[in-house]
C-alpha positions as CSV (number, residue, x, y, z in Angstrom):
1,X,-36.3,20.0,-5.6
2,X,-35.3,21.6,-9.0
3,X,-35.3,19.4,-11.7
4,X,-31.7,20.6,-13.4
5,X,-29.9,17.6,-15.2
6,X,-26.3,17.1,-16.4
7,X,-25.9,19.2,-19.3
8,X,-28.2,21.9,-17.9
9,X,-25.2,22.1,-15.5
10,X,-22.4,21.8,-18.0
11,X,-24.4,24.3,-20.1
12,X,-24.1,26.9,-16.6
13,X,-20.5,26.0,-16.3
14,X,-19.6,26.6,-19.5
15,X,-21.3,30.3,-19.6
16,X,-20.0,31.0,-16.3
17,X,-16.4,30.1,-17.6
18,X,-16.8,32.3,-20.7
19,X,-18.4,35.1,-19.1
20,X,-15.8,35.1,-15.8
21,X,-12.7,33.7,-16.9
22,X,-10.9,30.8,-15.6
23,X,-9.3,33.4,-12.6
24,X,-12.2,34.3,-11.0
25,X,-14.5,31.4,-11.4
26,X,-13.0,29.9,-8.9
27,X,-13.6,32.1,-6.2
28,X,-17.7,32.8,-7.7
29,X,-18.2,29.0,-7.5
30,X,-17.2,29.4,-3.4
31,X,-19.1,32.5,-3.4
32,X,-22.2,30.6,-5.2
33,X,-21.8,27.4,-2.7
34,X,-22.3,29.9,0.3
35,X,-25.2,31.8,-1.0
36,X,-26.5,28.2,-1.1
37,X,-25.6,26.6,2.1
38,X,-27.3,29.7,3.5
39,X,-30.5,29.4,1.4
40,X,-30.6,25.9,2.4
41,X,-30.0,26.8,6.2
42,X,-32.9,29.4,6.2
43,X,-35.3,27.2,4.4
44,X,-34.6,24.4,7.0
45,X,-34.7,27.0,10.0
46,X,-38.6,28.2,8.3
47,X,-39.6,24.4,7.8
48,X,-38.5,23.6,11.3
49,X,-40.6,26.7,12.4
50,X,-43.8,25.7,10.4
51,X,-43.9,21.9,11.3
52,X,-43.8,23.4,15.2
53,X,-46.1,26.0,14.7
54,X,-48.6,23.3,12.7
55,X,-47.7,20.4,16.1
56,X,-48.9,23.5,18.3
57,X,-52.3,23.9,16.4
58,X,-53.0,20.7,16.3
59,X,-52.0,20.3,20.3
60,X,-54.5,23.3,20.3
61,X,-57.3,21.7,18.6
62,X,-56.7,18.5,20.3
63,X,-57.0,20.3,23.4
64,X,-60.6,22.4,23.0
65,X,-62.1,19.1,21.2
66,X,-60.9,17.2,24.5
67,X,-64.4,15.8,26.4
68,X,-62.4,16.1,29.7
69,X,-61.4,19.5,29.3
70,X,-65.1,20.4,28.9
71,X,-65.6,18.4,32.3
72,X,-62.6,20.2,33.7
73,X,-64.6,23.6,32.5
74,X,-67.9,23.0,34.2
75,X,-65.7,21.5,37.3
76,X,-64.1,24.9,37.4
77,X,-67.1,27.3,36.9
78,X,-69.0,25.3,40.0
79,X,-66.1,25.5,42.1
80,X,-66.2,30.0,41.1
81,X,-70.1,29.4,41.8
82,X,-69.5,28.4,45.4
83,X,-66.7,30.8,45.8
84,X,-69.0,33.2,45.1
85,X,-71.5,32.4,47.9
86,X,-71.1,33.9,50.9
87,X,-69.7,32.1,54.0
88,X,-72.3,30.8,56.4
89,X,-71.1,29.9,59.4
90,X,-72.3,26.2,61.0
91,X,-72.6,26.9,64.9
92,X,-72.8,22.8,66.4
93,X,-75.8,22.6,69.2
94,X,-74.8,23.8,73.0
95,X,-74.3,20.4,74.9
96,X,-77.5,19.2,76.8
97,X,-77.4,17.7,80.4
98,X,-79.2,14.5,79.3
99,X,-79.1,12.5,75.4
100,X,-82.0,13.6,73.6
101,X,-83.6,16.0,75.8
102,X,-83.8,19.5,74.1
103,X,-81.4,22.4,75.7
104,X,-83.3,25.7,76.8
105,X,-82.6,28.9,75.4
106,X,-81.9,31.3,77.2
107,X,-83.8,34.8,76.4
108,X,-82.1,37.9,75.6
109,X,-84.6,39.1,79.1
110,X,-83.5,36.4,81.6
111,X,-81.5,37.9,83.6
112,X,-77.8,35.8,84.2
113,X,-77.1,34.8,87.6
């Protein structure tokens, strides 16, 4: 992550203990450790974020590249098509007296006994 060696960090020590003192350099090294465990928290929290939001595109593109989907698709319009048409109703043929012998129908003029 940052490329800080040993003396880089004895060189930081030894500023800090001139500049602060050896009273309160205690307590700014806690303070310092905080500020870090917090940055480090956040950055983890906004990489955990990213990688999900990147595993959601990719679930995404997956998806709409997906050959069934397009079969579910045009599945789905047909079944809206039909939906769409209007209802006819299928009336079955009156029963006949004999197998094969056509029924008459009656005229709106006959009159009914």
């Amino acid at each position: 992550m940052l490329d800080i060696g040993f003396w880089e960090l004895v060189l930081v020590f030894v500023i800090a203990l001139v500049v602060l003192g050896p009273e309160r350099l205690p307590g700014a090294a806690r303070q310092v450790g905080l500020w870090v465990r917090r940055i480090r928290g956040l950055a983890h929290v906004a990489q955990q974020e990213l990688e999900r939001e990147l595993k959601i595109s990719e679930l995404r593109q997956q998806l709409h590249d997906n050959p069934d989907l397009k079969t579910l698709q045009s599945v789905r319009e047909d079944l809206q098509r039909l939906r769409r048409l209007p209802a006819q109703s299928i009336q079955p043929p009156p029963p006949s007296s004999k197998p094969g012998e056509p029924t008459p129908n009656p005229s709106p003029q006959d009159p009914q006994p």
